[in-house]
Backbone atoms as SQL, in Angstrom:
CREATE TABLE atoms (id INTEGER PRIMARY KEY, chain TEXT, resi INTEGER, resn TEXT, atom TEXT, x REAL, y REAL, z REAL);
INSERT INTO atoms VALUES
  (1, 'A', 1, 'UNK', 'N', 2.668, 11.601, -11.570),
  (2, 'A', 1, 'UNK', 'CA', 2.334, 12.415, -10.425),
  (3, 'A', 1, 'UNK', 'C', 2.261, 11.497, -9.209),
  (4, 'A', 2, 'UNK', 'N', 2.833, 12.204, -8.151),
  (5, 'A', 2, 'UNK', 'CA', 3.412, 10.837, -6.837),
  (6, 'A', 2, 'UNK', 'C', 2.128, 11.924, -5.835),
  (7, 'A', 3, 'UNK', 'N', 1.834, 11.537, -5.142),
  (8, 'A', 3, 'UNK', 'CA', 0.304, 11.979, -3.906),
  (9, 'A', 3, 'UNK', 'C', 1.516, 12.141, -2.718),
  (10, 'A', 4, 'UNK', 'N', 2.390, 12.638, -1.846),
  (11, 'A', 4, 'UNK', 'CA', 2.482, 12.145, -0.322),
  (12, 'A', 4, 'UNK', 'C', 1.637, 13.027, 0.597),
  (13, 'A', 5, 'UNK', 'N', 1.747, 12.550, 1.669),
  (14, 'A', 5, 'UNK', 'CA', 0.720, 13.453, 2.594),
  (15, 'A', 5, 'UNK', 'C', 0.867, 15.264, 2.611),
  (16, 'A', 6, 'UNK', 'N', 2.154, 16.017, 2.088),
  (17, 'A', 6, 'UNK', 'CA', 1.720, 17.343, 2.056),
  (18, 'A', 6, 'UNK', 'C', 2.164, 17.741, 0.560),
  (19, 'A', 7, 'UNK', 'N', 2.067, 17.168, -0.503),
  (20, 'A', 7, 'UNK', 'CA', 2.731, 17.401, -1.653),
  (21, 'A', 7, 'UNK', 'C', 2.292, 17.071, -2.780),
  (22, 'A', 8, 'UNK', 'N', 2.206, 17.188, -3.677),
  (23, 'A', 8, 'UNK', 'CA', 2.025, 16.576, -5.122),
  (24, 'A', 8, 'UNK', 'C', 3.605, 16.786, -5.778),
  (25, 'A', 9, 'UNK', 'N', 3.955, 15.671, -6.134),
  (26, 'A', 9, 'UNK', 'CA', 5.236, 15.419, -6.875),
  (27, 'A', 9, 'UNK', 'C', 5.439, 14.758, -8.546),
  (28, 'A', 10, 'UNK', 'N', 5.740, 15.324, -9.107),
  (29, 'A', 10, 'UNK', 'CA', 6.002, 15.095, -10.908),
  (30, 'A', 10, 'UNK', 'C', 7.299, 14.839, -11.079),
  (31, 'A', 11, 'UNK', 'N', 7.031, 12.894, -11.115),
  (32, 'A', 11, 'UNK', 'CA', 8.012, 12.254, -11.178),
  (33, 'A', 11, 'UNK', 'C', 8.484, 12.021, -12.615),
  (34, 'A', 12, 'UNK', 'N', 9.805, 12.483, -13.517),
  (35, 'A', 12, 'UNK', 'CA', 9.965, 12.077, -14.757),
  (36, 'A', 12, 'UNK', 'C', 10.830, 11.267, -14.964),
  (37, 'A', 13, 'UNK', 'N', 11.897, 10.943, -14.376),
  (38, 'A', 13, 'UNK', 'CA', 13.042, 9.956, -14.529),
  (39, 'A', 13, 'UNK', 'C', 12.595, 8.878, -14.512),
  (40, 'A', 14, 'UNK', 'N', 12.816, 8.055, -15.727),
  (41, 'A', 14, 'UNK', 'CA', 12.908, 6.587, -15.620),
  (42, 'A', 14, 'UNK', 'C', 13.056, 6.145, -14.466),
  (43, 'A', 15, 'UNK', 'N', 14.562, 5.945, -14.067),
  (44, 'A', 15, 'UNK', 'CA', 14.539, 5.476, -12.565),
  (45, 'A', 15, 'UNK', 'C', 14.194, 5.276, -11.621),
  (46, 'A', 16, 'UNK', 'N', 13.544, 6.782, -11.413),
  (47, 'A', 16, 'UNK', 'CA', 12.658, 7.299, -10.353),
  (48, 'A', 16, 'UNK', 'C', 10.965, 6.679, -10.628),
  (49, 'A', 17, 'UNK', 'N', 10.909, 6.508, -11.895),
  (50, 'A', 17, 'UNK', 'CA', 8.944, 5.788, -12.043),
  (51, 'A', 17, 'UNK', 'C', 9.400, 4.461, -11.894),
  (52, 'A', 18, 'UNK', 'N', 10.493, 3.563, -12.158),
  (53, 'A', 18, 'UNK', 'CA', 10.866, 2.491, -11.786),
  (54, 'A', 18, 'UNK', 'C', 10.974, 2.017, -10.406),
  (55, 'A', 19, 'UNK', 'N', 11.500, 2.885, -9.577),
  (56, 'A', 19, 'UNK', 'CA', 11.510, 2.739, -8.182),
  (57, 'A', 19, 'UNK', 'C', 9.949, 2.851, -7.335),
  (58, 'A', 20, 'UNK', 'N', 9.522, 3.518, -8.214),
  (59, 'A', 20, 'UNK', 'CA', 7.895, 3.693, -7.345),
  (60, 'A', 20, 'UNK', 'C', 7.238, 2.411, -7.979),
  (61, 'A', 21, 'UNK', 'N', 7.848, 2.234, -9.616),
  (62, 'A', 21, 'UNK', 'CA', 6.867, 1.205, -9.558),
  (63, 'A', 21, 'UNK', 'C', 6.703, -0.546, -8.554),
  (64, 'A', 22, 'UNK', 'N', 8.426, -0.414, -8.431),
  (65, 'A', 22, 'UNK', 'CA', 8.700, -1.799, -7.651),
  (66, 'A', 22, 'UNK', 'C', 8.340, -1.541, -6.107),
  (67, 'A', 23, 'UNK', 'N', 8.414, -0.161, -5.566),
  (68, 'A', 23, 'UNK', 'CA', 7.887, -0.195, -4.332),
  (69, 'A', 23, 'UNK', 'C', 5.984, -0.536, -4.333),
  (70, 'A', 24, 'UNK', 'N', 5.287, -0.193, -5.422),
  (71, 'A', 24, 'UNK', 'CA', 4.118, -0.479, -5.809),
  (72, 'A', 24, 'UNK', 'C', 3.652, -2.152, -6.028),
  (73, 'A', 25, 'UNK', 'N', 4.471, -2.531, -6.536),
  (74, 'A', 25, 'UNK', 'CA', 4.807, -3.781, -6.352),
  (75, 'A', 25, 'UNK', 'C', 4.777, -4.732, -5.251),
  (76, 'A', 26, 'UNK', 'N', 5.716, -4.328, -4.578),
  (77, 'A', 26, 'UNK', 'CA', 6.231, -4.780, -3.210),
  (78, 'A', 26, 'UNK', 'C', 5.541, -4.976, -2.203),
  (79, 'A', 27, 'UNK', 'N', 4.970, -3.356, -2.140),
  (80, 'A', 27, 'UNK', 'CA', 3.758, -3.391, -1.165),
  (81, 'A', 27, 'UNK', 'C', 2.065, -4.191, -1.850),
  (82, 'A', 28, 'UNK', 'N', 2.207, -4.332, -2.773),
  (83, 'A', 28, 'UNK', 'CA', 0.674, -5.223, -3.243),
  (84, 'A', 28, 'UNK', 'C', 1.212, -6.668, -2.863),
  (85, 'A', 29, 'UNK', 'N', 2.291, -6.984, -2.839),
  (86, 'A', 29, 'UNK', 'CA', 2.504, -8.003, -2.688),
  (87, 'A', 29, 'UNK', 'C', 2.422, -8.638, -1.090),
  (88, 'A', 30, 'UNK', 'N', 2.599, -7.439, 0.136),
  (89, 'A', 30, 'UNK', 'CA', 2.592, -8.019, 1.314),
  (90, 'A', 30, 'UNK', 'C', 1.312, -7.483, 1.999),
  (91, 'A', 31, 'UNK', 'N', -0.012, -6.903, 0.397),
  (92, 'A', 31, 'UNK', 'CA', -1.465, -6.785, 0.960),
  (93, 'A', 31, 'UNK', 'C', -2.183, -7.965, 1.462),
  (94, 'A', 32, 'UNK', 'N', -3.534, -7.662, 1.824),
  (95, 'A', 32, 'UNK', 'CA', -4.297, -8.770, 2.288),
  (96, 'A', 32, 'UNK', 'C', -5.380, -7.936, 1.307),
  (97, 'A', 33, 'UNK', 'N', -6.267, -9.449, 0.818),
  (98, 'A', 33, 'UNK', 'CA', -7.667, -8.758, 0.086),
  (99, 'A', 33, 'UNK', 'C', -9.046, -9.787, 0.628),
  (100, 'A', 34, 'UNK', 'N', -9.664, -9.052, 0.162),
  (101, 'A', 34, 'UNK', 'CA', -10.983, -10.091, 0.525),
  (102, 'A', 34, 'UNK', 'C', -11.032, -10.384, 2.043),
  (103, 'A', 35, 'UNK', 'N', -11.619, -11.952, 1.851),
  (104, 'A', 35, 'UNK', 'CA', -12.048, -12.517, 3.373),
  (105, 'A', 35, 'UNK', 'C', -11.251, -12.129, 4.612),
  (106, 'A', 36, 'UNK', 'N', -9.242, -12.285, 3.963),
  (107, 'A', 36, 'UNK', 'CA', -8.257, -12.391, 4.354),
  (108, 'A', 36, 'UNK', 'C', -8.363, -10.508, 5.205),
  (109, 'A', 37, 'UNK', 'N', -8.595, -9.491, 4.377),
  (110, 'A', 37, 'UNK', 'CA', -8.317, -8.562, 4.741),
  (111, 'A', 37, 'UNK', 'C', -9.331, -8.025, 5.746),
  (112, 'A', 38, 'UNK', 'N', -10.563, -8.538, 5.483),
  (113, 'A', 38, 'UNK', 'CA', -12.025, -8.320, 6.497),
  (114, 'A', 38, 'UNK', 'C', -11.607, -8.454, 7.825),
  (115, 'A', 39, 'UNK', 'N', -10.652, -9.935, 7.767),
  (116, 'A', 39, 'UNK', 'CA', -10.192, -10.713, 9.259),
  (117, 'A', 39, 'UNK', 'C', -9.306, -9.625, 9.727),
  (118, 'A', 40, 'UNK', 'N', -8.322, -9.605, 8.873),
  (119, 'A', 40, 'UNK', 'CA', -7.405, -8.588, 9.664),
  (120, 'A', 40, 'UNK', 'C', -7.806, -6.912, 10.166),
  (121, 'A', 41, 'UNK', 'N', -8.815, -6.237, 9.746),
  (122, 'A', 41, 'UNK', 'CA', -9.558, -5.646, 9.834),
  (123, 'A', 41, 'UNK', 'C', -10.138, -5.703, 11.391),
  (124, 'A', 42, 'UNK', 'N', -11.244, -6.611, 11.234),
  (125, 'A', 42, 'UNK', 'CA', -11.878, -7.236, 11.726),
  (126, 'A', 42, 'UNK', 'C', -11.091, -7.664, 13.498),
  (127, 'A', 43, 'UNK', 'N', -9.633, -8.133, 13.380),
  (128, 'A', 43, 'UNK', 'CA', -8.872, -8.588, 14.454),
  (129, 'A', 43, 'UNK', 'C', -8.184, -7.127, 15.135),
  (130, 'A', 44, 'UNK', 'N', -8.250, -6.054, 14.403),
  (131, 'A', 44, 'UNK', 'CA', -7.317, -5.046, 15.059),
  (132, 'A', 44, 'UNK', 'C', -8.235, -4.228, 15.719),
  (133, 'A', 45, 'UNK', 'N', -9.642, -4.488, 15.260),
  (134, 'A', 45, 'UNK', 'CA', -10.777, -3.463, 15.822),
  (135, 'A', 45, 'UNK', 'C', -11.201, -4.122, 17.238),
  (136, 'A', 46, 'UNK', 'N', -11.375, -5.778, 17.404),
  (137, 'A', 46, 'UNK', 'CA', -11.711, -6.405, 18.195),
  (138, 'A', 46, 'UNK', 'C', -10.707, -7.507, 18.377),
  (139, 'A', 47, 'UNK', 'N', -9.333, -7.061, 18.743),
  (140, 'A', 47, 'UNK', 'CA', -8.899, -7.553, 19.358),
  (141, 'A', 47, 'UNK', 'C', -9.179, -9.065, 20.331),
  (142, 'A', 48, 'UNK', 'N', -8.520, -10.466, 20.129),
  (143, 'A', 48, 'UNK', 'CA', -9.478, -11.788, 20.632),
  (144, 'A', 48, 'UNK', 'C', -10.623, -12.396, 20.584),
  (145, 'A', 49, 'UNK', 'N', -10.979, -11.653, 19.432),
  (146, 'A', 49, 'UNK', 'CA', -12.450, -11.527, 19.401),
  (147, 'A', 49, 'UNK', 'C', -12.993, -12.591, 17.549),
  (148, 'A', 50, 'UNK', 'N', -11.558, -12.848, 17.192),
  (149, 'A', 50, 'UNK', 'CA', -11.851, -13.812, 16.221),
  (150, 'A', 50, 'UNK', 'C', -11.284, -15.275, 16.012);
């Protein structure tokens, strides 16, 4: 089951759970966590301010 903003979608194709999974992937990969993500957080709310 895929969430987008007006839908619920029931994904069954291989392919298709493959493709979400590497986009799942992809995007964890260009996250920020922790301290790292506080800052960036932190820099978009207060701008020069870190």
């Amino acid at each position: 089951m895929v969430e987008t903003l007006t839908a619920e979608t029931k994904v069954m194709q291989s392919r298709e759970l493959a493709q979400y999974a590497k986009a799942f992937t992809d995007l964890a990969g260009m996250a920020v966590y922790g301290d790292a993500a506080r800052a960036f957080v932190q820099a978009a709310i207060l701008p020069g301010h870190n």
